[in-house]
N, C-alpha and C positions, 0 to 999 in steps of 0.2 A: 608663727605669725597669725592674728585673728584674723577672722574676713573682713573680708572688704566693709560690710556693712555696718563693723563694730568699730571701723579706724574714722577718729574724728579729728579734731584741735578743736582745744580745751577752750571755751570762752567766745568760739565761734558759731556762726548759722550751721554748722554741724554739730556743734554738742547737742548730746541725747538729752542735757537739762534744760538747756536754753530752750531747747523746741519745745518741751515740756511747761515752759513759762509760760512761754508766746500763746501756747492752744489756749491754756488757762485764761490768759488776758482777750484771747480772741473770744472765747464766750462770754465773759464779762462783758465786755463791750457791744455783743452784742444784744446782753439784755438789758443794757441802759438804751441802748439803740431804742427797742421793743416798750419801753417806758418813756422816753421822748415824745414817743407816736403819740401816747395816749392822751396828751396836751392839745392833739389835735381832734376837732371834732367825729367824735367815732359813734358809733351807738352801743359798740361791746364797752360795758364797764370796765373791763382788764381782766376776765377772768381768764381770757388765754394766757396774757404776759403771767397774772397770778399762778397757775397752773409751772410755769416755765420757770418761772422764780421757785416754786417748791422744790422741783426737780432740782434747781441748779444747786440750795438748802441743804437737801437731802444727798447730794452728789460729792460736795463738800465736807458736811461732818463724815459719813462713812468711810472717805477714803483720805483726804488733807488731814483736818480735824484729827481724827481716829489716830493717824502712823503719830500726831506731835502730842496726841493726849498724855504720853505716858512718860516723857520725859521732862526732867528737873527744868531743863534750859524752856521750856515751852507750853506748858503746864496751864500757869495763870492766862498767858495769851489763848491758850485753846477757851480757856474759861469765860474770858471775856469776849471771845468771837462770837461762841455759841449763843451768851445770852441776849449782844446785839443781833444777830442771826434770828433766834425768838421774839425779839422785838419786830422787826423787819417783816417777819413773816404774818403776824399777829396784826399790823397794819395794812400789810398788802391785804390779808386779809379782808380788813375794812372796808377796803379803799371799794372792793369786790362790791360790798356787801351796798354801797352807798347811790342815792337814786337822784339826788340833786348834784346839776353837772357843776356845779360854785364850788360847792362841797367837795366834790370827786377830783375838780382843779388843783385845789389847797393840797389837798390828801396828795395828790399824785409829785406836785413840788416839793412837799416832805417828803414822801418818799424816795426820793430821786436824790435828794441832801443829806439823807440814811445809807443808801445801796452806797452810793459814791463813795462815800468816808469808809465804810465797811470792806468796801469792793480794795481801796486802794491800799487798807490795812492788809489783809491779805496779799496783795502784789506784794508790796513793800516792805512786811514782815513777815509775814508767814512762811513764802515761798523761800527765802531767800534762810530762814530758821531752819524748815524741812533739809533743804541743800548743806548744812552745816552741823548737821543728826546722823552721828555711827550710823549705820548699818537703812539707810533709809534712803530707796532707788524712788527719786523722784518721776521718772520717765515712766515707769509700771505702775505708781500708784495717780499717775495724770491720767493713765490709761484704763486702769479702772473709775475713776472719774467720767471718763469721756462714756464708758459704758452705761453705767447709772445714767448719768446726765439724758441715753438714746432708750432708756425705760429696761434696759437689761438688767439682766442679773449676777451677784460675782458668786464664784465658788465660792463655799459654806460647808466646808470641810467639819463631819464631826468630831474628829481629833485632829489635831495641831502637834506634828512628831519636829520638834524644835532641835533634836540634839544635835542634828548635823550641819546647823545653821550657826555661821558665826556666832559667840556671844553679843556681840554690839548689833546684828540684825536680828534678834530674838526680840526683842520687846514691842518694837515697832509691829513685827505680823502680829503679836499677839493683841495689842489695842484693837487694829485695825479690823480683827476678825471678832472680839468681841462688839466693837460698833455694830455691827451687821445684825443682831443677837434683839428680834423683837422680846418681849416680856414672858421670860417664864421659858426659852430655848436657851440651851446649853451648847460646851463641847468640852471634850478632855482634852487640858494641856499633856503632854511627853517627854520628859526632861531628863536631863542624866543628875538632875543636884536638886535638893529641895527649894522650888524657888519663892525662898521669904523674899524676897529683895522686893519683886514681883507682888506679890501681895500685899506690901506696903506700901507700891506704888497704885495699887487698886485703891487703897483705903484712903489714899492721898486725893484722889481723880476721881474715884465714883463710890463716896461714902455711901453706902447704905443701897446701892444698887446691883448688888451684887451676892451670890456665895460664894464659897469655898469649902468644897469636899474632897476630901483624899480618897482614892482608890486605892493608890498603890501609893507605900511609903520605903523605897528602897529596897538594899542599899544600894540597887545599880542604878534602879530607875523609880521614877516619880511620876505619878499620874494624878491628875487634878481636877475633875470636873468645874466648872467657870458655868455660871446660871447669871442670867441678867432678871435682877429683880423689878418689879412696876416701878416707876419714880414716886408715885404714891402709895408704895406701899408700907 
């Protein structure tokens, strides 16, 4: 019998995913909260909420983002979050950067009819996409979430020893841990089979940002070096 701590019903305030939603929705909400405020007469431009919004940005593709990038079923959705994501940030940006309060009002009611729509795509497709993806424990990657989101940091393992890991949860860590992966760091994948599948699923999701070098070429084992190249480079 499992512990105590692992026995839930499915669909209830005891499942591990469901709580995993709610946290997610509870920061959103809070940082529409935090953007609200700034309608009201302040003298911070928003560079706090700006700052909180990057985090949350950055908290999102490393860990949500990252586990659905490599999959058929969620692919373009990652594609098209990320570059309203870059849109969004790009503006808050502005909004930062802007010294007449007329201006900074506009900015900030756009912005708020940006996060919203973005914010709700995510509840309502994303999460609910993640939950419906082989080998992808919602509950651990909210939690790494939650860690980024509090300025931590996640483990950054230089090799990724995959073979003892289901096949249908292998691809998910391997985006996941590549996300993390600034410009020009690495790590060796570990695999028991050559994995083209994988690679073509790289060339699919991050053309041209990426290598692929062999170390080892069998026949038991397969070792892979994975470099994240500049996006301009």
């Amino acid at each position: 019998m499992p512990p105590t701590a692992e026995v839930y019903i499915q669909a209830t305030g005891t499942d591990p995913s469901l709580r995993a939603q709610a946290a997610v929705e509870e920061t959103h909400q809070h940082l529409l909260e935090g953007l609200a405020a700034l309608t009201e007469p302040h003298e911070d431009p928003g560079s706090a909420f700006t700052e909180q919004l990057h985090r949350l940005l950055t908290a999102t593709d490393q860990t949500l983002y990252a586990a659905a990038s490599g999959a058929a079923e969620t692919r373009l959705l990652v594609r098209a979050l990320r570059t309203a994501a870059g849109t969004i940030s790009r503006h808050a940006d502005s909004l930062t950067a802007s010294t007449d309060s007329a201006e900074r009002a506009d900015a900030t009611r756009t912005l708020a009819g940006m996060l919203t729509v973005h914010l709700d795509m995510e509840r309502a497709v994303l999460l609910p996409a993640l939950l419906a993806l082989p080998g992808v424990d919602l509950p651990a990657l909210v939690g790494d979430f939650t860690t980024v989101l509090k300025g931590g940091r996640l483990e950054d393992p230089a090799v990724v020893d995959v073979r003892e890991i289901p096949h249908g949860r292998r691809h998910p860590r391997i985006f996941t841990r590549f996300a993390r992966l600034a410009a020009g760091e690495s790590f060796v994948l570990v695999n028991n089979h050559d994995p083209k599948p994988l690679r073509r699923e790289f060339e699919a999701t991050h053309p041209g940002r990426f290598t692929w070098e062999y170390v080892e070429s069998g026949p038991e084992q397969w070792q892979v070096r994975i470099t994240r190249v500049a996006d301009d480079a």
